[in-house]
C-alpha positions in Angstrom: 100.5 80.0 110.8 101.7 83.1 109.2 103.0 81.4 106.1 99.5 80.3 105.5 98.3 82.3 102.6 101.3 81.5 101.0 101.4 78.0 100.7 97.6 77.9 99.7 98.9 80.8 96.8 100.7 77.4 95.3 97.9 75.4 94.2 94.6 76.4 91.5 92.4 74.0 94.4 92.2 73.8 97.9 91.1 70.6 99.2 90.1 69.8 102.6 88.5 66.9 103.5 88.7 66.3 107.0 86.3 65.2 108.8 87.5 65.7 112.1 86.8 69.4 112.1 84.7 70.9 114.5 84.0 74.6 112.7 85.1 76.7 110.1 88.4 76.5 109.0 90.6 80.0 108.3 92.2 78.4 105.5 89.2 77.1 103.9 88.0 81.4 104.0 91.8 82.3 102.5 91.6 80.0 99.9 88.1 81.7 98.5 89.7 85.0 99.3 92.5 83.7 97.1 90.6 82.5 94.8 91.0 78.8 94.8 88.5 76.0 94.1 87.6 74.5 96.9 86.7 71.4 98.1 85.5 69.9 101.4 83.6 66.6 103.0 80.0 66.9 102.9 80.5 65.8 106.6 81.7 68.8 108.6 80.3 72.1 108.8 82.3 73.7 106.1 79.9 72.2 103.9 77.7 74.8 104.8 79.5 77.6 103.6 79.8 76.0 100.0 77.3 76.1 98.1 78.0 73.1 95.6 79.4 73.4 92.3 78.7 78.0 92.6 81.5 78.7 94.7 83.1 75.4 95.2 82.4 71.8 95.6 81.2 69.6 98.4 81.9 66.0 97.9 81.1 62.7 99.6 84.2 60.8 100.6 82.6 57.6 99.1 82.8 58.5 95.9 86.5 59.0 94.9 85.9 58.4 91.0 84.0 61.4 91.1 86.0 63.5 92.8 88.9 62.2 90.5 86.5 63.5 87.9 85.5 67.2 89.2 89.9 67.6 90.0 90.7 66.3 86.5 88.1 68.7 85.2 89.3 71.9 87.0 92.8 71.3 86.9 92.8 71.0 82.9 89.9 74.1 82.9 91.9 77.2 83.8 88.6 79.5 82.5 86.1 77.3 84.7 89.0 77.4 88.0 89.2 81.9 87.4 85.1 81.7 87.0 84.9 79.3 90.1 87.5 81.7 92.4 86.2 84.9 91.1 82.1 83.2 93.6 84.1 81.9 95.9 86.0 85.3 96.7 82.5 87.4 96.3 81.3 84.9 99.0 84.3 85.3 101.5 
């Protein structure tokens, strides 16, 4: 969709965890060339792009306290989020 970049300009992380994917998702690449921390499932292939906790963060879905932990964390780290974006845009 065209309105795409803008809606992922709204949020300091982008998080998608589907698992149903079958490649690499465009808006998971817009949100590192915005700048976003990003988040996927450690069980699709955009897990590959991301290398964990340089550019962004690949989680496994069984473990929702520590996701809770790493969102809580960057969402009350604006420094960490900028530092985080800044890898993830070098590596889109």
């Amino acid at each position: 969709s065209e309105d795409l970049p803008d809606y992922i300009g709204l949020g300091d992380i982008f998080i998608n965890l589907n698992t149903q994917t079958t490649g690499l998702e465009p808006s998971l690449l817009e949100a590192m060339v915005q700048k976003r921390v990003v988040v996927a499932s450690e069980n699709t292939p955009i897990s590959s792009l991301i290398e964990d906790g340089v550019d962004g963060f690949v989680v496994n879905l069984n473990h929702w306290e520590e996701l809770q932990n790493l969102l809580l964390r960057f969402l009350e780290d604006e420094e960490a989020r900028k530092e985080l974006g800044e890898r993830a845009r070098s590596k889109a």
